[in-house]
C-alpha positions as CSV (number, residue, x, y, z in Angstrom):
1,X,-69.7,-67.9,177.6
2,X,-66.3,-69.2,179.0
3,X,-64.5,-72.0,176.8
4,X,-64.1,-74.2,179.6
5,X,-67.7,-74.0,180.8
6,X,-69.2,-74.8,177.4
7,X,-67.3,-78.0,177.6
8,X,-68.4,-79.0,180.9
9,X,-72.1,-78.5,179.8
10,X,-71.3,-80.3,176.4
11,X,-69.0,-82.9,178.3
12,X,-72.2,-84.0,180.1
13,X,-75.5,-84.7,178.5
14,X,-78.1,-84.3,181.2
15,X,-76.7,-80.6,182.1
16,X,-76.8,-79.7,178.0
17,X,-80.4,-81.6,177.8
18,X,-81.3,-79.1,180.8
19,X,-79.8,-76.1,179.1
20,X,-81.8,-76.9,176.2
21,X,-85.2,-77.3,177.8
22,X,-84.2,-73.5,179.8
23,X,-82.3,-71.8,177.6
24,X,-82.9,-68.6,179.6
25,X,-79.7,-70.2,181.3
26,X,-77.8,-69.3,178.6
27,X,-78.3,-65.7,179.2
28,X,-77.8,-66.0,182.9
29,X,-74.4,-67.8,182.2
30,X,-73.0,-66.1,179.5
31,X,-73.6,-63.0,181.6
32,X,-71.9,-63.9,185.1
33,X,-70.0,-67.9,184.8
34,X,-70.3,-67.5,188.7
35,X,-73.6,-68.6,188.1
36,X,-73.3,-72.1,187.2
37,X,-73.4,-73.3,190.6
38,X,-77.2,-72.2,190.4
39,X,-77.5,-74.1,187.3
40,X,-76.3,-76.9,188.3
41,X,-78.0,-77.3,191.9
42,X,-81.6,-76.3,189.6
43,X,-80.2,-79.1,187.1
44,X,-79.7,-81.8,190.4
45,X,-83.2,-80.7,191.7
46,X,-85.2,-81.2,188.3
47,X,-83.3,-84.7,187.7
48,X,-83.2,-85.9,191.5
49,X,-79.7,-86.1,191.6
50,X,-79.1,-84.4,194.5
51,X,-77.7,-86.8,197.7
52,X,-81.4,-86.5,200.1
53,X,-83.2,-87.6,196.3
54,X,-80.9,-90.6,196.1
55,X,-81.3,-91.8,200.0
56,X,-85.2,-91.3,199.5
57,X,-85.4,-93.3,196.8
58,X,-83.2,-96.0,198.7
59,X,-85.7,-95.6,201.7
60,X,-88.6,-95.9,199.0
61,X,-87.1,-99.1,197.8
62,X,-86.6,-100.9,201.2
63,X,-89.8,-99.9,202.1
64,X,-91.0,-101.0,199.3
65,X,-89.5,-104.6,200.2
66,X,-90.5,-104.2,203.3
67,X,-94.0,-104.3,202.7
68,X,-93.8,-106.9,200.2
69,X,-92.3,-109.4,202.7
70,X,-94.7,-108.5,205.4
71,X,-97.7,-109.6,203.1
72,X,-96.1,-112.3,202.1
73,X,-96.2,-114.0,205.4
């Protein structure tokens, strides 16, 4: 595996916690390095990192308000 892509999985815990839960990745990546865009979108979609995770949660939360002010009055 390329040098610089070990560090950036090393450099950043939830992508090396990910890599050790599916270590078939490290096959995948030490074969073709073009595949760690794969691994990292995978990585996003398992964590909810991904931008439409974090604005649903958002939505969750004022919804969430929402309801509690409603009751409320």
């Amino acid at each position: 595996m390329d040098l610089f892509l070990q560090k950036k999985l090393l450099d950043t815990p939830k992508m090396y916690q990910y890599l050790k839960e599916n270590s078939y990745w490290i096959k995948f990546l030490n074969r073709d390095p073009a595949l760690y865009k794969e691994f990292e979108s995978k990585m996003k979609e398992l964590y909810k990192e991904r931008p439409t995770d974090k604005i649903s949660d958002a939505i969750d939360g004022i919804d969430m308000i929402s309801g509690i002010l409603t009751s409320l009055k």
